[in-house]
ROVEX-371718 format. One line per field, with one value per residue (C-alpha): residue number from 1; x, y, z; residue in three letters. Coordinates in Angstrom, 1 decimal. Example, Ala and Ser with C-alpha at 12.3 -4.5 7.8 and 13.67 -1.06 7.14 Angstrom:
# ROVEX-371718
nr = 1:2 $
east = 12.3:13.7 $
north = -4.5:-1.1 $
up = 7.8:7.1 $
rest = Ala:Ser $
END
This chain:
# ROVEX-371718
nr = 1:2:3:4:5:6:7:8:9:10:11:12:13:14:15:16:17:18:19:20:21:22:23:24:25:26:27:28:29:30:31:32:33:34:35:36:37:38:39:40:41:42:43:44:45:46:47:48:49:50:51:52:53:54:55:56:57:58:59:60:61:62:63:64:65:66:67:68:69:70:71:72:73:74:75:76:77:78:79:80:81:82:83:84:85:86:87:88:89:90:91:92:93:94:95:96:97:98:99:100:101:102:103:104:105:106:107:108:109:110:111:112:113:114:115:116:117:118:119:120:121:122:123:124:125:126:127:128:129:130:131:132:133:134:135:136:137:138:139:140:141:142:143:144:145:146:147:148:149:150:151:152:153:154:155:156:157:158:159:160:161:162:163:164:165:166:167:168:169:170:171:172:173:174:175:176:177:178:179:180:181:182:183:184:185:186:187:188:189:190:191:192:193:194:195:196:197:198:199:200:201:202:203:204:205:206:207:208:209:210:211:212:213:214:215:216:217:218:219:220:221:222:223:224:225:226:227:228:229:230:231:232:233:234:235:236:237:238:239:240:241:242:243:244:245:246:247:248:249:250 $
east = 42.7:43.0:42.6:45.4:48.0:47.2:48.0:51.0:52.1:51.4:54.2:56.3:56.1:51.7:51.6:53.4:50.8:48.4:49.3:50.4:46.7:45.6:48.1:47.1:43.0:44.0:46.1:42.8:40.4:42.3:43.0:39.1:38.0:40.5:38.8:35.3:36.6:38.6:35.4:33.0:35.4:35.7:32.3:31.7:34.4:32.9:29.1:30.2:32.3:29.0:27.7:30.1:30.2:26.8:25.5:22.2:20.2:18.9:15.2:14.1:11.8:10.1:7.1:7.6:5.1:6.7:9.8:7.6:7.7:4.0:2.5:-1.2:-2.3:-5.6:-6.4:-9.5:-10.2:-12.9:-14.4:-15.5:-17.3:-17.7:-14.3:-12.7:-8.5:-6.8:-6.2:-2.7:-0.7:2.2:4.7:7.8:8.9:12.8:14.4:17.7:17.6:20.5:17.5:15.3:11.7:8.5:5.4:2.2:-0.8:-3.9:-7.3:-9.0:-12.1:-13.6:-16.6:-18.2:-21.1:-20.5:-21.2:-18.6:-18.6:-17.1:-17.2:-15.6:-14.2:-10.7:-8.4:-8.1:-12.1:-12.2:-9.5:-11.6:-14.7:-13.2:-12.0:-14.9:-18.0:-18.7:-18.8:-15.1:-11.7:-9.6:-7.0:-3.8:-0.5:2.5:5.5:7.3:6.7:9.7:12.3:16.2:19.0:18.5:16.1:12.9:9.5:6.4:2.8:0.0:-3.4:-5.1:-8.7:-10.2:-13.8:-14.2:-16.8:-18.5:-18.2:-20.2:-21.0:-23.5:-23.1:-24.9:-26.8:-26.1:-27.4:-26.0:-28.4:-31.9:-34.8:-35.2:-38.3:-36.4:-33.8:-33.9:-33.3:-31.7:-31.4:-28.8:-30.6:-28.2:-25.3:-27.4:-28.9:-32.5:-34.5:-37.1:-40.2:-41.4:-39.4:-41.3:-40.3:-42.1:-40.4:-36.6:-35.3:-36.1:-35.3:-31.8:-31.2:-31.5:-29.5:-30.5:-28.1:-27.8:-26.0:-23.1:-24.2:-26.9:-24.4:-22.2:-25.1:-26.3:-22.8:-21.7:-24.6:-24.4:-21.1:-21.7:-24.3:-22.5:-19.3:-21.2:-23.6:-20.8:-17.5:-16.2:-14.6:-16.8:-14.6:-12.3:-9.8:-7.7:-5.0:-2.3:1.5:2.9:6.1:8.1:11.5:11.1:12.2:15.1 $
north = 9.5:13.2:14.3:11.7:12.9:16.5:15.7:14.0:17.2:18.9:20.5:19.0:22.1:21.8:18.3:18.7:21.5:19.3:16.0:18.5:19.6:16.2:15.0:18.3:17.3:13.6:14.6:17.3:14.3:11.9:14.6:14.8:11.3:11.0:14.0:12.9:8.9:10.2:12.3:9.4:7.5:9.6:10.2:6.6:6.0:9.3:7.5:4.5:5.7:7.7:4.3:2.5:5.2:5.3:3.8:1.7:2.2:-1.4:-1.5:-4.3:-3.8:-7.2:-7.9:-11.0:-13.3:-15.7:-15.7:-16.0:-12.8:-11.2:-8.2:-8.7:-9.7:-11.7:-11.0:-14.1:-13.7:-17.5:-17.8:-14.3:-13.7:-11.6:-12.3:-14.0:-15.1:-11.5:-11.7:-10.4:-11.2:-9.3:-8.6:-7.4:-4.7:-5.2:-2.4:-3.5:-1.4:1.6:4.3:5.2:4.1:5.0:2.4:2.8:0.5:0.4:-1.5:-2.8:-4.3:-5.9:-9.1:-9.3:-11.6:-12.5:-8.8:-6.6:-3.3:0.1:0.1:2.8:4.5:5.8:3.6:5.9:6.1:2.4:2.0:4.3:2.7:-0.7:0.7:2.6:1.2:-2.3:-4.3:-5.5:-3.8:-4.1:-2.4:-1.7:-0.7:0.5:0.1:3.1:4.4:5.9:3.4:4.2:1.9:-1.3:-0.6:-2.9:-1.9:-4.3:-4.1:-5.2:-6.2:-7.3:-7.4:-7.7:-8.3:-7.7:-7.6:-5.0:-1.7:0.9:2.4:2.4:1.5:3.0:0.4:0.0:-2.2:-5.2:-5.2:-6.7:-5.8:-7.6:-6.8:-7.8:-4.9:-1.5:0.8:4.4:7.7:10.4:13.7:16.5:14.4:11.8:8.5:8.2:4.8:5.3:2.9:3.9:1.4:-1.4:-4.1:-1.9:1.7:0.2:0.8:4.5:5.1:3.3:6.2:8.8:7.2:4.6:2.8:-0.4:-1.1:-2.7:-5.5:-6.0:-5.5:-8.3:-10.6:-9.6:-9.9:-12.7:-15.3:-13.9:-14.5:-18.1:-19.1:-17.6:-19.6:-22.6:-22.7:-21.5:-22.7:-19.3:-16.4:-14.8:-11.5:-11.1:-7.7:-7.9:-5.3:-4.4:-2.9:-0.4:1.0:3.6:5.9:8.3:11.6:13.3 $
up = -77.6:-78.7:-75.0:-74.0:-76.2:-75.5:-71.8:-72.5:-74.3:-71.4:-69.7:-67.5:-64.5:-65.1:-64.7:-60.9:-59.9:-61.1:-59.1:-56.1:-55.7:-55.8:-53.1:-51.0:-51.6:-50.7:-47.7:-46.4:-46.6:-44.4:-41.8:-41.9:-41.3:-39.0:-37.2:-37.2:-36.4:-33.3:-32.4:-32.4:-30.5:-27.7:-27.8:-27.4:-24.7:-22.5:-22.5:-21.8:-18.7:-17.6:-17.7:-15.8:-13.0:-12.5:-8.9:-8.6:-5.4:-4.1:-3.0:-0.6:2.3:3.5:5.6:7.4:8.9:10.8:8.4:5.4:3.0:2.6:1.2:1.4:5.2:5.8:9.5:10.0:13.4:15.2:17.8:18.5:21.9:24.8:27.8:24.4:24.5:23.6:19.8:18.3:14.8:14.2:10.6:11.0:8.8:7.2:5.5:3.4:1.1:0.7:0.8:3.8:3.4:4.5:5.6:5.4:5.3:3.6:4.9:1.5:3.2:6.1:6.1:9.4:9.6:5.7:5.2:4.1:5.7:5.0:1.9:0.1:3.2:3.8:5.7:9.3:9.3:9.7:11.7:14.2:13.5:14.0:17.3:18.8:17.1:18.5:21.9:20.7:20.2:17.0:16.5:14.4:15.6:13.7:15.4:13.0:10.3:8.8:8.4:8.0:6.2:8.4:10.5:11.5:13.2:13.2:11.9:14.7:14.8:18.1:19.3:22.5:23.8:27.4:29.9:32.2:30.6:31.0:27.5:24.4:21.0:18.3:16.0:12.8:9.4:11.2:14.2:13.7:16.3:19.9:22.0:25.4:25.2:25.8:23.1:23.9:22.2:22.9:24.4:25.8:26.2:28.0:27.3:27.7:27.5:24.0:25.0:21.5:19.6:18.0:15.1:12.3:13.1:14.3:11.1:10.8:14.2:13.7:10.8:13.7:16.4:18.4:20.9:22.8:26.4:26.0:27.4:24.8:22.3:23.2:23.4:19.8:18.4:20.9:19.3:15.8:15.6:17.6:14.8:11.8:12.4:13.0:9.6:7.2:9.0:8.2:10.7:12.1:10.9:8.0:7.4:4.4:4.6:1.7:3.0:1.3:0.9:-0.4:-0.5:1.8:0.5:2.4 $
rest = Unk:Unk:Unk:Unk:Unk:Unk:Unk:Unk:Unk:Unk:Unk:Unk:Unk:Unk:Unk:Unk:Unk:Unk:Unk:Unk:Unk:Unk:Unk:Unk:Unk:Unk:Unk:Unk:Unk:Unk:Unk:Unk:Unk:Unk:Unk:Unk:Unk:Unk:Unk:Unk:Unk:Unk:Unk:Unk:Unk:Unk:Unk:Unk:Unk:Unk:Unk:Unk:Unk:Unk:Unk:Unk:Unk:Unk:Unk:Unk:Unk:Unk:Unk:Unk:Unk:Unk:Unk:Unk:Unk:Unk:Unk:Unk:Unk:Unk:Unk:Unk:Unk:Unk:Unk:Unk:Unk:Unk:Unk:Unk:Unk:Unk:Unk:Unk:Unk:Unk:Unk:Unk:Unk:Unk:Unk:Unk:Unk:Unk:Unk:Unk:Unk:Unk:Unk:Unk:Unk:Unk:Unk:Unk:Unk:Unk:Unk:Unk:Unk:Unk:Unk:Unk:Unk:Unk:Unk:Unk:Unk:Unk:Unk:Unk:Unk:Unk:Unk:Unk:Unk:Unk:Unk:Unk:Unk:Unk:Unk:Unk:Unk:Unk:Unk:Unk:Unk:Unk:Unk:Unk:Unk:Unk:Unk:Unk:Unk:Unk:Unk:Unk:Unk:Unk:Unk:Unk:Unk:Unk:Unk:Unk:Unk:Unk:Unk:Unk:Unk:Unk:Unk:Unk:Unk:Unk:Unk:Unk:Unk:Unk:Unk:Unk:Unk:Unk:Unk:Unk:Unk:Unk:Unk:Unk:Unk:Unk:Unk:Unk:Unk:Unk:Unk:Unk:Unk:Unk:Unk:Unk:Unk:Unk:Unk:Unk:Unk:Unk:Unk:Unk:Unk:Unk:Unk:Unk:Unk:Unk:Unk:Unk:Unk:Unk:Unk:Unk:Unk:Unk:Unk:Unk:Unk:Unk:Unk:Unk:Unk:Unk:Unk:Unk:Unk:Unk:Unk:Unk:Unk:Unk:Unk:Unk:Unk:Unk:Unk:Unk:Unk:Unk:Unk:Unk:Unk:Unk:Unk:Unk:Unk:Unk $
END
């Protein structure tokens, strides 16, 4: 109560300093929130504009199989046999998106004879395996590779067994032994009938390069294809291969 009256007694002049400097600190706050409210504000406003700006790219490359979209291929190839139909599929390759792309294609394994084969091997040393190795000829073709905005190109796979060619395959796992052909090894660029073959050395002679006629070959893989098809009712050859895709870089 003491306090109160002493302020009352107060003089007039003190009393106006007194409520000036609280005006003046009232007036100094207000500028400041204003300040830091306008800040956040624009602050707010300048990310959000960086957002609205902002451009997304559109990604979409298909693989088409007969109009049907696809990314993993299963290439089961019947009726295998020497002077067999000429074997093709084909997927076409659709770039829509607003980037150029890149395609590439990656073989993740290969059953032949209910075996698979390869195993572990890099996708271009099967491709020239697949090419070079046996009586028959599968290959795959890529139309192209680098792909701008809109542009197409196709993925192919064909084989083809034909007759009457004069060359020797080396035999691999998948051969068994046959008394009534003639086995060859490769001496100074030259094939040279080996008599020495029998049932109880083939397999270590096979480990340092034995070969067959062609001929031969297409009769071994011919039946065994023949007689695999018919006691499992499955192809006689099965590639799975996985497309890939991405942004090419510019």
């Amino acid at each position: 109560m003491w306090k109160k009256l002493f302020k009352l007694n107060q003089p007039v002049e003190q009393r106006r300093k007194s409520r000036r400097k609280t005006i003046i600190r009232s007036l100094l706050l207000i500028a400041f929130l204003l300040i830091v409210n306008t800040f956040a504000w624009f602050t707010y406003i300048t990310k959000a504009n960086l957002s609205i700006n902002g451009s997304v790219v559109s990604w979409e490359v298909s693989f088409l199989d007969q109009n049907s979209i696809v990314k993993d291929v299963d290439i089961a190839i019947t009726d295998m046999k020497p002077g067999m139909m000429h074997f093709s599929k084909t997927i076409d390759i659709v770039n829509n998106s607003d980037v150029a792309a890149k395609f590439t294609y990656k073989i993740t394994s290969v059953e032949f004879l209910g075996t698979e084969i390869f195993q572990g091997e890099e996708t271009e040393a099967i491709r020239q395996k697949l090419e070079q190795e046996f009586p028959f000829t599968l290959k795959m073709i890529v139309g192209k590779q680098d792909l701008d905005l809109t542009d197409t190109s196709s993925f192919e796979v064909t084989m083809d067994w034909t007759y009457e060619e004069d060359k020797y395959y080396r035999v691999n796992s998948l051969y068994t032994y046959d008394p009534a052909v003639n086995y060859y090894i490769l001496a100074n660029n030259t094939y040279q009938i080996d008599n020495t073959v029998t049932e109880d050395n083939f397999q270590s002679k096979m480990q340092t390069g034995l070969y067959l006629e062609k001929d031969d070959a297409d009769g071994f893989f011919g039946y065994a294809c023949g007689k695999y098809e018919a006691d499992t009712n499955k192809p006689c050859m099965d590639v799975h291969v996985e497309l890939e895709v991405s942004q090419k870089n510019t």
